[in-house]
N, C-alpha and C positions, 0 to 999 in steps of 0.2 A: 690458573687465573680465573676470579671470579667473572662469570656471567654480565656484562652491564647493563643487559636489555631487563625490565621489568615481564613480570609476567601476570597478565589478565586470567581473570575467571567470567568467560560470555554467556550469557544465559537467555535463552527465545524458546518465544512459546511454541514455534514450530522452526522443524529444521531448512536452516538456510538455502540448500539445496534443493532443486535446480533453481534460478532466481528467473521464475516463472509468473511470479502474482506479487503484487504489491510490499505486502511486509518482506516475502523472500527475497526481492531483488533488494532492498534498502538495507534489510541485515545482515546478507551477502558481503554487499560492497564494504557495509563498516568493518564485520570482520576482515576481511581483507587489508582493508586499511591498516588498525588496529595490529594485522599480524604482520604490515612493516615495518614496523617499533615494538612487536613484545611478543615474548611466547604466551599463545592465546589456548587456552582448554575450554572446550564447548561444551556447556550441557545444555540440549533440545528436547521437546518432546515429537515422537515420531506418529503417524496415523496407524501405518500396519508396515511388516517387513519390509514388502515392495519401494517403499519409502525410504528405509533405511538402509535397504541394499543400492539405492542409487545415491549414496553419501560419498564416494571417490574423491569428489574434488576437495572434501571438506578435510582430510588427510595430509593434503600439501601445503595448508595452509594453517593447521594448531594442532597443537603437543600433543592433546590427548582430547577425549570426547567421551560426552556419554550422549546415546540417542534410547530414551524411556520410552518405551509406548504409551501411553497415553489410552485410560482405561474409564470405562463408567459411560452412562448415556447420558444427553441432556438432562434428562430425567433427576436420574438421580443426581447430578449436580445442583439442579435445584430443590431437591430434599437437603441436603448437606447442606446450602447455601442459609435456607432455612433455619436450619439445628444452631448451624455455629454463626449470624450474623452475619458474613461472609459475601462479596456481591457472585451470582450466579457466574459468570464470566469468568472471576476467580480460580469458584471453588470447582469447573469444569477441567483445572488444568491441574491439578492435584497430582502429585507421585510422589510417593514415596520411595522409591528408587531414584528418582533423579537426588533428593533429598539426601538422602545418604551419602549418595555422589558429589555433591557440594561439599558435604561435611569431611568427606575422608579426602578431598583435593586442597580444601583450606588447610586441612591436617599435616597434609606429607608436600604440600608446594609452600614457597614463599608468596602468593598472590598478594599483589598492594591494590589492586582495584577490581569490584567487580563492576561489569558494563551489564545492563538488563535492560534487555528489549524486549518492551514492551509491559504494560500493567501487571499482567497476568503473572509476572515470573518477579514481580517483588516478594512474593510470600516465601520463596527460597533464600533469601538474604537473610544469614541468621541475625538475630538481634546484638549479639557479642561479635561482631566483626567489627576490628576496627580499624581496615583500609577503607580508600575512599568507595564512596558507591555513585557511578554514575546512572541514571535512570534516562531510559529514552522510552517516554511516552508514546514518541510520534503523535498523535491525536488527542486529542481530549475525546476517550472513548465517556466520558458522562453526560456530555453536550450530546452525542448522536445519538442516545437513549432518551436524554429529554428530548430531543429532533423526534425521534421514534412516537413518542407519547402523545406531540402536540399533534402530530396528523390522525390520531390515530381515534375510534369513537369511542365512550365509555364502554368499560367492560373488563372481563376478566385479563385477554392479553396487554390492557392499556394498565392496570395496573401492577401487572409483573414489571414494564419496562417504566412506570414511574420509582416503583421500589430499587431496583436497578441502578435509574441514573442519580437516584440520593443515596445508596449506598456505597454504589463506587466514584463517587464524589468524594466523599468523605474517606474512603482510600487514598483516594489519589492524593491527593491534601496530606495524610499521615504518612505514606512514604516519600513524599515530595520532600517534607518537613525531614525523615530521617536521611536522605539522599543527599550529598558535597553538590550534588548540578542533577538536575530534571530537566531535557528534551523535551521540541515538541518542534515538529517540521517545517513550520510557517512561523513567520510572525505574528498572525493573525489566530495561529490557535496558542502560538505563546499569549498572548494579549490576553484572550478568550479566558486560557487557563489559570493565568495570574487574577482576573476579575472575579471568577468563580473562589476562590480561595476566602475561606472565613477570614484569615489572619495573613498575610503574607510575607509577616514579621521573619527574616533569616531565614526564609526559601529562597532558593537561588536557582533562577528557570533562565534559559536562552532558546533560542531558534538552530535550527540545524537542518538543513533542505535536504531534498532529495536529487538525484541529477541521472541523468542517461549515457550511456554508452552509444555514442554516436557512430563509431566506427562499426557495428554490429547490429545498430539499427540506421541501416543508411538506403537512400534508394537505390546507391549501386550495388548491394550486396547478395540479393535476391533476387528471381523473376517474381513478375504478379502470378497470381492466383490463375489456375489456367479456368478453372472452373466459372470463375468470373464472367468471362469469356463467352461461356454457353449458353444457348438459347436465347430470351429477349436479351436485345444488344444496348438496353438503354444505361443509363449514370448509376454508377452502382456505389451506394450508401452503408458504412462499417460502422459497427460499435466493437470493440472488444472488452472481453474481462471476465471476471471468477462469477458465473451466472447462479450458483445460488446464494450470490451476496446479495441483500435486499434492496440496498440503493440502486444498485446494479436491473434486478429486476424492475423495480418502479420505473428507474429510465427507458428502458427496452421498451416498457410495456406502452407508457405515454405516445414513446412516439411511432410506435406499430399501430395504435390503434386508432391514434389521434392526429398524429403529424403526418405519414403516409398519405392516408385518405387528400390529405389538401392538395403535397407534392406528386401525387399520381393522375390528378385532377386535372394538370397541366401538364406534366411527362407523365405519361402511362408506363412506359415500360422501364419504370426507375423500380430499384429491387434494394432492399434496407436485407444486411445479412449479417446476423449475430451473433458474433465468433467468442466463445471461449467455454470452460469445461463445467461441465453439472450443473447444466439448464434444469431447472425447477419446470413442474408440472404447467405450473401456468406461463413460462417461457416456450417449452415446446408447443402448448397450446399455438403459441404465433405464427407457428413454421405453417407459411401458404397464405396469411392473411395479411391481405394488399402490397402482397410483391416483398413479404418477410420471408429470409428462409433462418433456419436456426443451424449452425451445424455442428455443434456440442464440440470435445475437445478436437482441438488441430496441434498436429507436429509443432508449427511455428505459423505465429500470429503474423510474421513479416511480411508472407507471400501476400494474404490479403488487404493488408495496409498498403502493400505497393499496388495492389489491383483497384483500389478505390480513389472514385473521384470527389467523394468528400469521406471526413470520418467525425462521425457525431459521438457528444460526450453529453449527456441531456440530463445528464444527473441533477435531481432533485435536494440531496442529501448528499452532502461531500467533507467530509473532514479531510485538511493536508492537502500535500499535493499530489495530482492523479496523473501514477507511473503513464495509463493510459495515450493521457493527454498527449504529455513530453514524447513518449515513442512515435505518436503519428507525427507531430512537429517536427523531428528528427529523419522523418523517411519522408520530408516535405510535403507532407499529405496540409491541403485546409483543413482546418478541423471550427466543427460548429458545436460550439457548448455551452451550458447554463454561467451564470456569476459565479455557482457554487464551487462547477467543477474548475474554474478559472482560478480561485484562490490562490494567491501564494505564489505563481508562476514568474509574476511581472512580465508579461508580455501584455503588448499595446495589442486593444480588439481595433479590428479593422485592417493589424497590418500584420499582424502573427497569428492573429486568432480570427473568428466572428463568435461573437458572443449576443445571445437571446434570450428571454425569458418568456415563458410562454404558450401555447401552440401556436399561435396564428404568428408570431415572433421568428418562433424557430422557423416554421414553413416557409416564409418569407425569406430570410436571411441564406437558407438550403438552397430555396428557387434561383437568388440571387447570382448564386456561388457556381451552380451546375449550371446558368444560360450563359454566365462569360469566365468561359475557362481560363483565357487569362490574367483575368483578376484571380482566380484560384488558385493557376498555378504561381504567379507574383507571390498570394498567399504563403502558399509552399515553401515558396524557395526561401523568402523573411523568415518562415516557422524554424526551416532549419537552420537558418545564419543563427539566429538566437537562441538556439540550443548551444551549438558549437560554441558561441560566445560567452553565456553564463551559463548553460545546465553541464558540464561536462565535471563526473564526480571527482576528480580531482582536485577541481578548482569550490566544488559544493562542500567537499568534505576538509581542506585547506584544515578549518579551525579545530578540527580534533584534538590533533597530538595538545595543543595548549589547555582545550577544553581537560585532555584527561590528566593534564600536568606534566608534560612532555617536551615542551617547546625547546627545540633545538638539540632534538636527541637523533645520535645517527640511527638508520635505521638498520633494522635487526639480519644478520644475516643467516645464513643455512649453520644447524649444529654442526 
């Protein structure tokens, strides 16, 4: 008897495992999803082996896989970028292995759809396929380059990333256009992406959120942070996330150097500590300056979200919605962040969130939080009811199977 489940060809610009940082946890869960209605074959690009030897879980859940290395330096991606018109971001994720790997899976599988996440990995969609192709954006990466540009002072790097956000504009647009359905994780950068578009004649774009795993990020799951604990005993302030991302950095940086100084001014012994892997030069620089400490990669981000009594998200620059955010609201942490990073959430500020713009904003609102703890912890316990309520990926991801033409398919079981 033949097969009834469909079978996907999923393709990210990096591999989904461990769903550790932002893009991993969202292309995680989809495939996932995705591999309860269909046999899924992965093609990723990987950093080094180490990478690819921790790929196990990716096993249990799709037919076959290819994990490429992923070769060449910035550098040279932006000579290539150059040569062939190409936006740099692109032409940085180039294989020609994975490419072949496409082509001899379309060859010897039946696939009716491929799923691509992320920009980067439309250049592997051949031009002669003709199953559906679904594209997931996630972001309007061309807005955060023009975002890049406008803060940025004339010069040589200001106009690498205006070439950039007009080149890969204009990508995104041409595969949007060859795409059955283009993602984008908010309404708000659908909206965005649809406005950008020369022509938006017979593109057809939707929203697709992100959502959390509440049972795994909860405050009963964990102990706090013991190291929290030690030495000055004052209100202890968290950021977490992928610290050589530059939104990431610009956040950190403002409020260590700027917000601190005000809330230490009144609590001295409040300690701001920012947690996650490949602190840039000028992040480690922070570690000691007014009560920062940096502590580059940790096990799990968990212990210290449950050890803090606020968790800040002061992002300047935020496309989509920030996995960040959603994991403190879920381990009932208050959490204090910009408009930016707020996007998309739908939570009420004041009752799930605090939300500031600012320094003297933020400080104040921080101050606010850490003198009546019960308003914080109220905070908390709201941040998590509405997780549980609407962020749980279940209920986020619901629209899929229809989205990829599936609606009312049983799901797929073990060969």
């Amino acid at each position: 008897m033949a097969d009834p489940h469909p079978e996907v060809l999923f393709l990210a610009h990096r591999i989904p495992w461990p769903p550790d940082r932002g893009d991993r946890i969202r292309s995680w869960h989809l495939l996932r999803a995705l591999s309860a209605h269909a046999h899924v074959h992965l093609g990723c690009l990987v950093e080094d082996a180490a990478e690819a030897a921790r790929s196990g879980a990716l096993a249990e859940i799709t037919a076959s896989r290819c994990l490429a290395p992923r070769k060449g330096s910035i550098g040279w991606a932006g000579i290539r970028a150059l040569i062939t018109g190409q936006p740099v971001s692109v032409a940085a994720f180039r294989s020609g292995r994975l490419k072949r790997w496409v082509r001899q899976t379309l060859a010897t599988r039946n696939i009716g759809t491929i799923f691509v996440f992320s920009g980067q990995m439309a250049q592997f969609v051949p031009d002669d396929f003709r199953g559906r192709v679904v594209m997931d954006f996630v972001d309007v990466d061309s807005a955060k380059y023009a975002a890049y540009t406008a803060a940025m002072r004339p010069g040589p790097v200001r106009a690498i990333h205006a070439r950039e956000a007009r080149v890969l504009s204009a990508y995104e647009e041409r595969f949007a256009r060859r795409a059955d359905l283009s993602l984008l994780v908010t309404p708000e950068e659908r909206d965005l992406f649809v406005a950008g578009l020369t022509d938006p004649t017979g593109i057809a774009v939707a929203a697709l959120g992100n959502g959390i795993d509440a049972a795994t990020f909860s405050p009963d799951a964990v102990a706090p942070e013991s190291s929290l604990a030690e030495g000055e005993a004052g209100p202890q302030i968290v950021f977490t996330g992928q610290m050589d991302y530059a939104p990431n950095v610009a956040a950190v940086c403002l409020f260590a150097r700027e917000v601190m100084p005000i809330i230490r001014a009144r609590c001295r012994q409040a300690r701001f500590s920012i947690v996650g892997r490949a602190p840039t030069a000028e992040v480690r620089a922070l570690d000691g300056l007014n009560g920062t400490r940096v502590t580059g990669e940790v096990p799990d981000v968990r212990p210290w979200l449950a050890g803090a009594d606020l968790v800040v998200a002061p992002l300047l620059i935020a496309r989509g919605v920030q996995n960040k955010v959603l994991e403190a609201m879920a381990m009932a942490r208050p959490v204090l962040l910009t408009p930016a990073a707020a996007t998309g959430i739908g939570a009420r500020d004041g009752v799930h969130f605090a939300i500031a713009e600012g320094v003297d904003a933020l400080a104040a609102r921080a101050l606010a939080l850490l003198d009546d703890r019960d308003a914080a912890r109220a905070m908390g316990s709201a941040a998590r009811g509405f997780v549980l309520a609407e962020a749980g990926w279940d209920k986020v991801l619901a629209p899929l199977p229809d989205m990829m033409g599936w609606d009312g398919m049983e799901r797929a079981g073990a060969d």
